[in-house]
N, C-alpha and C positions, 0 to 999 in steps of 0.2 A: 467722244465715244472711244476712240483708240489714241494712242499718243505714243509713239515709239522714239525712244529718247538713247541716241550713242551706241546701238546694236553694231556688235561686231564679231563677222562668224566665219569662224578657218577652219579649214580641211588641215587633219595633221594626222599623219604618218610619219613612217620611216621607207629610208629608201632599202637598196639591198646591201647596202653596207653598216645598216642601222643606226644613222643616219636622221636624225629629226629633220621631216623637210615639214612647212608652213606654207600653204597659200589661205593669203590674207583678202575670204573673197566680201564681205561684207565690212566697211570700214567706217565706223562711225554714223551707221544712216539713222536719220531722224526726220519726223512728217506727222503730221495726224489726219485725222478722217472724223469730218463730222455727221451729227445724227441728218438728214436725209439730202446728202452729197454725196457725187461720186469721183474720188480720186485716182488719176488714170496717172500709170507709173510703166516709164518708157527709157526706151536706151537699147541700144543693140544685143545682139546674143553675146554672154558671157558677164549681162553689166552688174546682174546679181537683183534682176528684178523677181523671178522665180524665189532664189534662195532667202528671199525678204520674206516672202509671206508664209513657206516654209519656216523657217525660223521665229516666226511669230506662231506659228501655230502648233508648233512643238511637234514636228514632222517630219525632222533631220534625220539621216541616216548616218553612220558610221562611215568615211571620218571626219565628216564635218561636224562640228559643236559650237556652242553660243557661248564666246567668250567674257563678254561685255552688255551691259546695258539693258534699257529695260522695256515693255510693251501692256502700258496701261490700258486693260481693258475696264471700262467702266470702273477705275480706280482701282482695279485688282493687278495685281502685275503676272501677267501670264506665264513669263519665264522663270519666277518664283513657285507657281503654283506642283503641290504634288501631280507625278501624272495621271493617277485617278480621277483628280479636283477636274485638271483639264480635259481629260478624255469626256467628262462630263459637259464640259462645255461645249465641245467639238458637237456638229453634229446637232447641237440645241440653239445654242446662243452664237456658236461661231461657223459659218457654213462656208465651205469651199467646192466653186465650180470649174473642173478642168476641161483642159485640151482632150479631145478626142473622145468624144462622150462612148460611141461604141466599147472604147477599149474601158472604160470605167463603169459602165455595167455590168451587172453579175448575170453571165450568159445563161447559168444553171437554174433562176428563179424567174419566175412572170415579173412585168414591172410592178402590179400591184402588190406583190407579196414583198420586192422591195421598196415601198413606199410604205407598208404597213411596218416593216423590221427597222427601220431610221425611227419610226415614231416609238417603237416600243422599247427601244434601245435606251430612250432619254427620257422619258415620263409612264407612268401607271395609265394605261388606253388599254380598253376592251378592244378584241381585233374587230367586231365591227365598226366600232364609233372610229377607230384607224381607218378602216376603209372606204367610209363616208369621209374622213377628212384628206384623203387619197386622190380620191373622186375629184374631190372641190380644189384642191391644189391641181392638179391635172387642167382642169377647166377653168383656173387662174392662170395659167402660164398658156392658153391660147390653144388647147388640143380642143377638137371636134370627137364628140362620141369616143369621151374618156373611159365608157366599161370596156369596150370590145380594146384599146390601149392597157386594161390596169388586166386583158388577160392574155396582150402580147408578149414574146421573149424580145431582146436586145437584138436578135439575129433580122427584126422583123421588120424595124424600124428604121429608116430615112436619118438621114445625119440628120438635117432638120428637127426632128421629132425626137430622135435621141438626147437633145441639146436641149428639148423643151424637156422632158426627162426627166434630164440630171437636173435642172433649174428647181423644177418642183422637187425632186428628193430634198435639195439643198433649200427650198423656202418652208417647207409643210411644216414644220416646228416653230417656225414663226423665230427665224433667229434677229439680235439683232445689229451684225455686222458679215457683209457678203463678201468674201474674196472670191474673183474672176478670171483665172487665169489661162487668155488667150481663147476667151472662150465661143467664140467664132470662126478660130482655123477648120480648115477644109469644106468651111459653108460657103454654097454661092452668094455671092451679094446681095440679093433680096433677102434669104434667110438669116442673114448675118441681121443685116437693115432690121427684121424684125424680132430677133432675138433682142439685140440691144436695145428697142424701142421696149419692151418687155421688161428690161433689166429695171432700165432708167424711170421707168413708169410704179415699178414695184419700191425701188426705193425712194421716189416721191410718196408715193401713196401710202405707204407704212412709216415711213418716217427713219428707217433704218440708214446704218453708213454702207459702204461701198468701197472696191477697190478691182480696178480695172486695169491687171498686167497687157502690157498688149506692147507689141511692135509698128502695129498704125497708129501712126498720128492723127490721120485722120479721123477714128475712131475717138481721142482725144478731146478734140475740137468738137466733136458735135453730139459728145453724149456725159463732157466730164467736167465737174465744176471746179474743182484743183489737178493741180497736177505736180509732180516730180520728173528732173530727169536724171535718173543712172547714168555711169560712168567708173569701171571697175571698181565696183561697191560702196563706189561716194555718190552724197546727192549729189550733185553740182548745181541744180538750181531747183526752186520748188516754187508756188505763189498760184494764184487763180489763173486759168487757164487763160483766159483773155489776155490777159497781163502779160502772161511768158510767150506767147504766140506772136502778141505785138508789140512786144520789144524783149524779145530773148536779151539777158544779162552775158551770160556764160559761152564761150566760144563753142563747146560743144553744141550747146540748146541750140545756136543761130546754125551752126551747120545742118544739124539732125533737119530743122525743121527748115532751111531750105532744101537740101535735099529730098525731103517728101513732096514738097509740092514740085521738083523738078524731073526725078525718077526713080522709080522702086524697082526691087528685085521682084522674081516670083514671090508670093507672099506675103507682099510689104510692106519688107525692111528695106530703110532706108540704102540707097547705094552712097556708104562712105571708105572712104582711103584709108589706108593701116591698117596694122594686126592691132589687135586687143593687147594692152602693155601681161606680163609675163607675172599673174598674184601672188608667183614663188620669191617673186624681185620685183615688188613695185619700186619705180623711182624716188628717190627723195623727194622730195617737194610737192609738188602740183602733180596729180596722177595723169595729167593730160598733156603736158606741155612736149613729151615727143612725136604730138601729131596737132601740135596748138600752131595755127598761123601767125600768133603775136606773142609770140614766148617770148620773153627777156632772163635779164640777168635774175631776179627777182622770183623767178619763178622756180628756183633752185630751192626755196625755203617753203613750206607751207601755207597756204594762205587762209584766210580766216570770212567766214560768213559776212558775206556785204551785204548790205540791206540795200534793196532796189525800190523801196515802195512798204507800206506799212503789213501786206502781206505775204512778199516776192523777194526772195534772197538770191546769192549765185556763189558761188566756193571757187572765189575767184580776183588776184591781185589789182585786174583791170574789170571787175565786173560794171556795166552797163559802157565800158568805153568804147571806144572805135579807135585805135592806132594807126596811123600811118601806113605802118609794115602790116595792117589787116590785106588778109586776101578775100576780096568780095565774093 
């Protein structure tokens, strides 16, 4: 369904001395997502999991731009496409659900009046047959007594219910590829629980792809059937979730994902050591190896997609080994 092949997207400015500076925050990433899977895409803050889907969906703001590569959508390439062609997608066929649903509602409209404007934005719909299919998206994503909701404001509504919400704005057109991004912060854990049971349920049941930003692994493991893991705008390792869980390739992957099961921050992200390398000066070689426990000589040059298995790779010199000088 999607296939994103060598994207690579830098902020470029000038400094105050005019000055071209480059940070190079997307580097080559590539993944796909198929029709009713859901691939969970992880890594810490700054790894360029946001400005992925961003930059697929033609969403960048000034000064970042899509320098390289391409983002087949159903064989179209979206980063080709004029922006009318995609504005037309958006919204229809390509739906994105964010963080902080409060803040992504329009406070000045009832929710049903926006639920009826997503639909009439992207197809010829009388506003009541919008409204009737308002209704039934509303009571697909799990609300109770969806008229007295299609005539509440955003100010009204429970994180919970604002999340179911955005969910429905973002399914009612019956798209067919879901970005998700983080779309469970600030929910308690059961609401989370059932938000994603909601998610994962919708893209079984329609048949649709999937893409689920998130900072919990956990969230990975138990709602995603592939997965990627960032690292200053490289994959480093990608493959079915199973797979990379139990037996991470990539130094990063085994650290990330001991560290979740050992301690999380508030909000949890992973508690790991080091700053984020510097995307005005990435290192030569391996973007990781100034915080890699088995860094060698070797790791001063590039390294090149290792194949761990027939659908599990890792961006990495020593990918699936155990060294010596590894720190457990």
């Amino acid at each position: 369904m999607l296939r994103v092949e060598d994207l690579h997207t830098h902020f470029i400015s000038r400094d105050l001395d005019n000055q071209l500076r480059v940070a190079r925050a997307l580097n080559g990433v590539s993944f796909t997502v198929a029709p009713g899977r859901i691939l969970g895409v992880v890594g810490e803050t700054g790894a360029g999991k946001s400005l992925t889907a961003m930059s697929i969906l033609g969403l960048l703001r000034e000064p970042a731009q899509v320098v390289a590569g391409r983002a087949l959508f159903e064989g179209r390439d979206l980063l080709a496409l004029p922006p009318a062609e995609l504005n037309r997608l958006r919204g229809s066929q390509l739906s994105l659900v964010v963080q902080s649903p409060k803040s992504s509602l329009d406070p000045l409209a009832r929710i049903g009046d926006q639920l009826v404007r997503v639909q009439r934005a992207h197809r010829r719909v009388a506003v009541s047959e919008a409204r009737a299919r308002a209704l039934s998206a509303l009571r697909d994503v799990g609300i109770a007594g969806p008229e007295r909701v299609m005539r509440a404001w955003a100010h009204e509504l429970s994180g919970g219910m604002a999340q179911r919400v955005l969910l429905a704005i973002a399914l009612v057109n019956e798209p067919r590829l879901l970005v998700a991004d983080e779309p469970t912060t600030g929910l308690d854990v059961t609401v989370q629980a059932q938000i994603l049971d909601l998610l994962r349920d919708t893209v079984r049941g329609r048949g649709i792809g999937a893409m689920i930003i998130t900072h919990d692994l956990g969230v990975v493991a138990h709602y995603c059937d592939d997965m990627i893991v960032m690292f200053a705008g490289h994959v480093v390792e990608s493959g079915p979730v199973a797979e990379v869980f139990s037996r991470p390739g990539h130094p990063y992957a085994r650290t990330l994902i001991a560290a979740a099961s050992e301690t999380r921050r508030p909000g949890g992200a992973p508690a790991l050591g080091g700053p984020p390398p510097n995307l005005y000066a990435l290192p030569a070689g391996c973007c990781y190896r100034d915080r890699c426990a088995i860094a060698q000589e070797v790791c001063g040059t590039a390294p090149a997609l290792r194949s761990l298995g027939p659908e599990q790779a890792a961006l990495c010199h020593f990918a699936g080994q155990r060294l010596p000088e590894e720190v457990a």
